[in-house]
Each structure stands twice: as structure tokens, then as C-alpha cells.
C-alpha positions as CSV (number, residue, x, y, z in Angstrom):
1,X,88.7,116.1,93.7
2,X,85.4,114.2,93.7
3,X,83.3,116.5,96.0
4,X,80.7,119.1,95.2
5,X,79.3,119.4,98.4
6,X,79.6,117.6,101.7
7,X,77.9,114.3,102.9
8,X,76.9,112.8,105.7
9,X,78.5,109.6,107.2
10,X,74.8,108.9,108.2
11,X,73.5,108.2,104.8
12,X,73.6,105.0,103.7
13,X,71.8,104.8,100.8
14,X,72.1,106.6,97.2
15,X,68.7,109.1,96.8
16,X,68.9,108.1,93.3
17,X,69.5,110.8,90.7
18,X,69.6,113.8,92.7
19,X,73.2,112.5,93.5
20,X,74.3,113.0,90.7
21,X,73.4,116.4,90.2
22,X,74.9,117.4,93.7
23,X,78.1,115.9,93.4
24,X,80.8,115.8,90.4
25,X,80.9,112.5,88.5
26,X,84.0,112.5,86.5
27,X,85.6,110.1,88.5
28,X,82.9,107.7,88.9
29,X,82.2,107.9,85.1
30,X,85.9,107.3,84.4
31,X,85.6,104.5,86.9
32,X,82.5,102.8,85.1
33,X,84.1,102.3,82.0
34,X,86.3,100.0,83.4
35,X,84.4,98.7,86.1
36,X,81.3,97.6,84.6
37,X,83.3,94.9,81.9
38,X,85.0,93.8,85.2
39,X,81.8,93.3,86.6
40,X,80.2,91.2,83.6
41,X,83.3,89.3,83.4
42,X,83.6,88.1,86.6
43,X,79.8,87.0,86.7
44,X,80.8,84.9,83.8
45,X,84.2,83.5,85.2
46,X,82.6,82.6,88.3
47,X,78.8,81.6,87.0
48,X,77.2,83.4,89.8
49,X,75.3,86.9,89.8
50,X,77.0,87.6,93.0
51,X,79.6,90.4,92.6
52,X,81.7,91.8,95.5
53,X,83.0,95.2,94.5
54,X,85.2,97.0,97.4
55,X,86.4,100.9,97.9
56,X,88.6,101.5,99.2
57,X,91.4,104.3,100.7
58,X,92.0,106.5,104.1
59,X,89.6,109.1,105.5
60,X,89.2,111.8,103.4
61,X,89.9,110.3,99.8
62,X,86.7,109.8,98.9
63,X,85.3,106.4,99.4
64,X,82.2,106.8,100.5
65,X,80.8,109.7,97.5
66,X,82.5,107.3,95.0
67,X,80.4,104.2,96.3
68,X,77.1,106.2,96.2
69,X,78.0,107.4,92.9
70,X,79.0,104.4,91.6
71,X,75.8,102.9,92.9
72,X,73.4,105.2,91.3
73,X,75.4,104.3,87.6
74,X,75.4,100.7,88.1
75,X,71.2,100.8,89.1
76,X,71.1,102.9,86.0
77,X,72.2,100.0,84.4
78,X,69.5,98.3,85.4
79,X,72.4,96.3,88.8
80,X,70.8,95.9,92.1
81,X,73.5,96.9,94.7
82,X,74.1,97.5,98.4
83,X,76.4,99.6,100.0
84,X,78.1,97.9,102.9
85,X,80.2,100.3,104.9
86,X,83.2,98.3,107.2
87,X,83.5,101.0,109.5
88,X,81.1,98.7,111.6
89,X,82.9,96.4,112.4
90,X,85.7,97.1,114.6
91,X,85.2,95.8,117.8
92,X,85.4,99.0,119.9
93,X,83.8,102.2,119.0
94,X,85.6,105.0,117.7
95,X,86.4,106.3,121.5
96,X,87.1,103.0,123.3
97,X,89.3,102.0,119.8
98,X,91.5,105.2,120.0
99,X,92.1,104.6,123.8
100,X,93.3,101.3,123.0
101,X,95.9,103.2,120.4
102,X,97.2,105.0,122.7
103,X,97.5,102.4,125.4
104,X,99.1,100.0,123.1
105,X,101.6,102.6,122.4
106,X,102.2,103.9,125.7
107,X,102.8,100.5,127.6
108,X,105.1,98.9,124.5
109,X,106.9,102.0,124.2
110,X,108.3,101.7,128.1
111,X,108.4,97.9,128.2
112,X,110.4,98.3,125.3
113,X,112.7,100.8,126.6
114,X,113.1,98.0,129.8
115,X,114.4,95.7,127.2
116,X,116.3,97.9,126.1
117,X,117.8,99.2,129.0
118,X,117.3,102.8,127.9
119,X,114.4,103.4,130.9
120,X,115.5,105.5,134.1
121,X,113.0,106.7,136.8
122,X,114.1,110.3,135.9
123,X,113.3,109.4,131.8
124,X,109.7,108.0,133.6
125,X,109.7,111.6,134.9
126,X,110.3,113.3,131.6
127,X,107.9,110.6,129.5
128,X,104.8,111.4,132.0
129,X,104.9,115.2,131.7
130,X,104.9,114.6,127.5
131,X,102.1,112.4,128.4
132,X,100.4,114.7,130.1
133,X,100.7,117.3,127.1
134,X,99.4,115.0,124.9
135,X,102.5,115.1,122.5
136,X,104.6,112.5,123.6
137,X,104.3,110.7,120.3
138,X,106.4,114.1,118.7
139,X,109.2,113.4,117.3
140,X,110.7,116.3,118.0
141,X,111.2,115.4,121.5
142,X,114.9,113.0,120.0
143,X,116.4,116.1,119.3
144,X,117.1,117.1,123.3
145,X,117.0,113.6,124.4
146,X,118.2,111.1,122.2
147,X,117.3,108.4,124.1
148,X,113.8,109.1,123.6
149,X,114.3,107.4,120.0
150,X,114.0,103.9,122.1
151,X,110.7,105.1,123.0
152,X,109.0,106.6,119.8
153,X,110.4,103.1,117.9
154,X,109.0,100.4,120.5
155,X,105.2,102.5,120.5
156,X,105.0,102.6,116.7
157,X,106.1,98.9,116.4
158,X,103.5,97.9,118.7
159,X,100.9,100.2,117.0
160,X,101.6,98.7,113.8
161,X,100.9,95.4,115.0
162,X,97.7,96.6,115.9
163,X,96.1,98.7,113.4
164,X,94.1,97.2,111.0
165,X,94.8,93.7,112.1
166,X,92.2,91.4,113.7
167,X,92.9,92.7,117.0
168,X,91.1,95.6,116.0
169,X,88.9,94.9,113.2
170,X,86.1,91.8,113.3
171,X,87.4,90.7,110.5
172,X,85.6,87.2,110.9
173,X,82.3,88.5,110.6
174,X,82.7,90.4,107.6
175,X,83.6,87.9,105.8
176,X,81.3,85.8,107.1
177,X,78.6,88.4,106.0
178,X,80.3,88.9,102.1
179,X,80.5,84.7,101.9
180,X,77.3,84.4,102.7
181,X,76.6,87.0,100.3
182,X,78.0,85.1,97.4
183,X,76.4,82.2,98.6
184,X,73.2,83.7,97.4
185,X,71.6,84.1,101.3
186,X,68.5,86.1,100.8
187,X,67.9,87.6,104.6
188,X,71.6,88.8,106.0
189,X,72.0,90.8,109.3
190,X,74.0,93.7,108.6
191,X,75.9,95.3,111.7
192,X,76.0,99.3,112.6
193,X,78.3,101.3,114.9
194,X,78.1,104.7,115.7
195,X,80.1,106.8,118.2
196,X,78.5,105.8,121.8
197,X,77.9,102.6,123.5
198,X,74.4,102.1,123.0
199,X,74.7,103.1,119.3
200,X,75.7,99.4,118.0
201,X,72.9,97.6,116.3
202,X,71.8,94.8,113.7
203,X,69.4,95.4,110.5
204,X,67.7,92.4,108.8
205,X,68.5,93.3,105.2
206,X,66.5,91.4,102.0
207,X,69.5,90.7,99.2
208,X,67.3,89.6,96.8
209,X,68.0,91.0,93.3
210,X,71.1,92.1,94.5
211,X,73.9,91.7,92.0
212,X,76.6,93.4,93.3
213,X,77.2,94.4,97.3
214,X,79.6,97.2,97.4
215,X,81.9,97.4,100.3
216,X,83.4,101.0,101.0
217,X,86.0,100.7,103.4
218,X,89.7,101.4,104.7
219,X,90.4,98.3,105.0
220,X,88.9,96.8,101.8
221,X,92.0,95.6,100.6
222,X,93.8,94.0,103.7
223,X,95.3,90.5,103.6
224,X,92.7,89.6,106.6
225,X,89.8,90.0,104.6
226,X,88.7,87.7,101.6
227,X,85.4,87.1,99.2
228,X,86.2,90.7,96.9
229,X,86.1,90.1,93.1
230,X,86.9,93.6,91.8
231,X,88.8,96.1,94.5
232,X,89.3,99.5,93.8
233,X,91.5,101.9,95.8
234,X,91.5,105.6,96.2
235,X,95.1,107.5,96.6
236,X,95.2,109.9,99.2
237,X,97.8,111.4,101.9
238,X,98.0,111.3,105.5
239,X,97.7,115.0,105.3
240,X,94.9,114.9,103.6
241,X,93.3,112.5,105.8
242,X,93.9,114.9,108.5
243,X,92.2,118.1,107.0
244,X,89.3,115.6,106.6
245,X,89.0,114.8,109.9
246,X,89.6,118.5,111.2
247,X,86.8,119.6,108.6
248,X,84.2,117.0,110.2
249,X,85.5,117.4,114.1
250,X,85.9,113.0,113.7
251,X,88.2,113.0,116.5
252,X,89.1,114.4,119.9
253,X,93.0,115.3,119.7
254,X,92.8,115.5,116.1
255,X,95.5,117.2,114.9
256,X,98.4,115.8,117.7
257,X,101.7,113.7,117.2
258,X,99.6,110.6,118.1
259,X,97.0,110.9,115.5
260,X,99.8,111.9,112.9
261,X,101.6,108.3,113.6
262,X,98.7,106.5,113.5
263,X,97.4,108.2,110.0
264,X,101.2,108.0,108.7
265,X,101.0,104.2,109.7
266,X,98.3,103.4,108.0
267,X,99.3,105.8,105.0
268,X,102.1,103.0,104.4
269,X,99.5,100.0,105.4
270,X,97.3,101.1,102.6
271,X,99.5,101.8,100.0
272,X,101.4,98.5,100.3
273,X,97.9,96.9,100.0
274,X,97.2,99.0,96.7
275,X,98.9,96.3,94.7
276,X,95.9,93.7,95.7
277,X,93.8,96.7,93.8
278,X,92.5,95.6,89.9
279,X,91.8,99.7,89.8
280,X,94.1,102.8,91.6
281,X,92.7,106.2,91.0
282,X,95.8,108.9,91.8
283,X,95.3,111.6,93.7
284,X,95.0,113.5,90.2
285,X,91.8,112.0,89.2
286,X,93.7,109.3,86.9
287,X,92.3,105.6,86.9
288,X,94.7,102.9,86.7
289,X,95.4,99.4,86.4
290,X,97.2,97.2,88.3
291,X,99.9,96.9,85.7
292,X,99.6,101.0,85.0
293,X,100.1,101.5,88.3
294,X,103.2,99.6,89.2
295,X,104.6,101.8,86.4
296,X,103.5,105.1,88.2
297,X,104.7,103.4,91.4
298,X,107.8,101.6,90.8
299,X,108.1,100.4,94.4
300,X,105.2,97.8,93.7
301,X,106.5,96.6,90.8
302,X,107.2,93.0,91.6
């Protein structure tokens, strides 16, 4: 929908024009009609120059082109901005964070069953060679033992409990970092995460002259994190989010029971956050208001 080409999760900043040449702008133009009153309205409601403007969505709908797009319009309009990505601030890396998934779903879903009184030493038997496979989160598994059910609902309760929550995300230092932001703070350390252990790292970054900081995250949205004037949120589906990761390897296991849950989890976490969003763009393209969208969504209408 929004992509020309491919890009890098590496690059952090917009090489100025010759983005938009590369990539397809319709979107981002669509999205800077509304955005940029939003933006000059808010710096008059709250008499600062400080804007917050987040992205955001799950893997694969987009975020990151439509923040670098949406960067190179607003310095064409003469707004200093900086794109802040949260994916930096969980508090495990990638590898560490989805062996904490799986733990939390593994251990809850048998401690649940012992509650439940549905766990046998022969079921232990059964649960360990699923374990082994790798597919023990499959649903499938209910149909020839029923009981199973106990332990698919007791993983997933515990895994929603976990994702996207504090327990997972440093929440408190991004919103330390954003409020201190608005604040007008000049010299701000900015964190970056990559994939290994030694890859976790602090840049010095000068704000001054920066109007608007734009966050592109999953997470943008969540009731944990505060300081965003103007959220915008990008429709997608778990599958979706999948052939995204399969197309850029993210993942080991990416395409297993597991890592459907978890994407189908979140899939619901985000779009019950969407209603926080001032601007929802469908999966067709279409930019919406909050009030627009409530209508296309009747679920969120309150």
C-alpha cells in the first residue's frame, strides 16, 4: 500500500528528497492535509513549539516509510523534526524478549492446568513432545485432546498480561525522554537496540530547532505511555504482519503457532488502542478520524 521499494530498519534518518522519489506518497500526502492544521493547532492550544506526533500500527503496516515520509513534507514546510523509533526500548532484545514469550506461556499454561486440575503426568508427556516440535501453541492440538483447551487458555492469558505492558517495554524512560522533550531540553540521550547483546547504546542528540519529534512505534498508542499530542495509527492484519516478518527473516520460528498467538494478541491490543488515535488510515489507503472511524468500526463506538 505505501511501499515502492524496501527499506532498511537501519536508517534512521529521511535522505531528504530522494525519498520521495523512491517511495509512493499518496498516503503521506493524504495524511498532511490533516496533520499539519493539527500540528499548528496544538502549538497554539498548548503555547509551546514542542509537538509530539506518534505512528503507529504492527510490523508490516507501514510505520516506519510513513514517518520518513512524513518527515521529509513537514521539513518542506520549513518543521524541524526527529524520528524516534520505540523499538529501543524494551528491556530485552529481540532474542532474550521472545524467550521470555515463550517462557511466560509455557510455565502459566501448566500452573494453570494445576489449578485447574486438568494436569496428569501422562498430559506432561504429551505437552513436552508438542514442546519439543515447536507447535504446542496450535490450536489444533483441542481437537484429539480436549483437555488441552486448559492449556492453550492459561498461556495466552498470561501472554496477554505481558505484551506490551511495562513488563516488557521501558515505558518509564520513554516518557521520560518525550517530557523532557516538551520541556524544551536541548541535549537528550536517545537509546538504540539492535539484535545482540553488545548492540545497546546511547546517542547525545541536539533538539534544538526541533518542532515536532516523531515517534514511530507499535506501541505509540498504549495506555502506559503519555506526552503524544497528535497519534496516528496504521490498520494492518496479523497476517500481514507475518508476511512482513517472513519477507525480512525478523524472527527465528517465524511462521509457528507461537508467533501467530502472539501477533493475533497484539492484532486485538492495537486495534482497541486505535480509538486513542486523532487519525486511522484503513488498510485501503483511507484516512480517517476518530469520529469517521468509529463509524467504519462500530465496535469503538462508545
Amino acid at each position: 500500500m505505501i511501499e515502492k521499494g524496501t527499506i532498511m530498519e537501519s536508517e534512521a534518518e529521511p535522505s531528504s528528497k530522494e525519498l520521495l522519489k523512491i517511495y509512493d506518497t499518496t498516503l503521506a500526502e493524504k495524511l498532511m492535509q490533516k496533520l499539519l492544521p493539527m500540528i499548528e493547532n496544538c502549538a497554539k492550544q498548548t503555547r509551546s513549539e514542542k509537538v509530539v506526533v506518534a505512528v503507529s500500527g504492527g510490523s508490516g503496516s507501514g510505520k516506519t516509510v510513513t514517518a520518513l515520509l512524513l518527515s521529509c513534507f513537514l521539513k518542506e514546510k520549513g518543521i524541524e523534526n526527529y524520528i524516534l523509533s520505540g523499538d529501543a526500548y524494551p528491556h530485552r532484545i529481540p532474542k532474550y524478549n521472545d524467550a521470555e514469550r515463550l517462557q511466560i506461556f509455557r510455565e502459566n499454561a501448566i500452573v494453570g492446568m494445576l489449578k485447574e486440575q486438568t494436569y496428569t503426568e501422562e498430559r506432561c508427556t504429551i505437552i513436552q513432545e508438542f514442546q519439543k516440535a515447536g507447535n504446542d501453541a496450535d490450536e489444533k492440538h483441542v481437537e484429539k485432546y480436549p483437555w488441552y483447551e486448559s492449556y492453550l487458555r492459561n498461556g495466552r492469558k498470561a501472554l496477554e498480561n505481558y505484551l506490551g505492558t511495562e513488563k516488557e517495554i521501558n515505558f518509564e524512560e520513554i516518557n521520560r525522554l518525550v517530557h523532557a522533550f516538551k520541556a524544551g531540553g536541548e541535549k537528550l540521550w536517545v537509546r538504540h537496540m539492535g539484535r545482540e547483546e553488545t548492540e545497546l547504546w546511547y546517542e547525545e542528540k541536539d533538539f534544538t530547532g526541533i518542532k515536532v519529534l516523531l515517534v514511530e512505534w507499535t506501541h505509540s498508542n498504549s495506555q502506559y505511555y503519555s506526552g503524544v499530542d497528535i497519534s496516528i495509527y496504521l490498520d494492518s492484519t496479523p497476517q500481514e504482519t507475518l508476511q512482513s516478518r517472513l519477507e525480512r527473516n525478523r524472527d527465528q520460528w517465524i511462521d509457528n503457532p507461537f508467533t501467530m498467538m502472539v501477533l493475533d494478541i497484539e492484532q486485538k491490543m492495537l486495534k482497541k488502542q486505535a480509538e486513542k488515535a486523532k487519525l486511522i488510515v484503513t488498510r485501503d489507503g483511507t484516512v480517517l478520524d476518530r469520529k469517521e472511524y468509529a463509524q467504519f468500526v462500530p465496535k469503538l463506538q462508545k
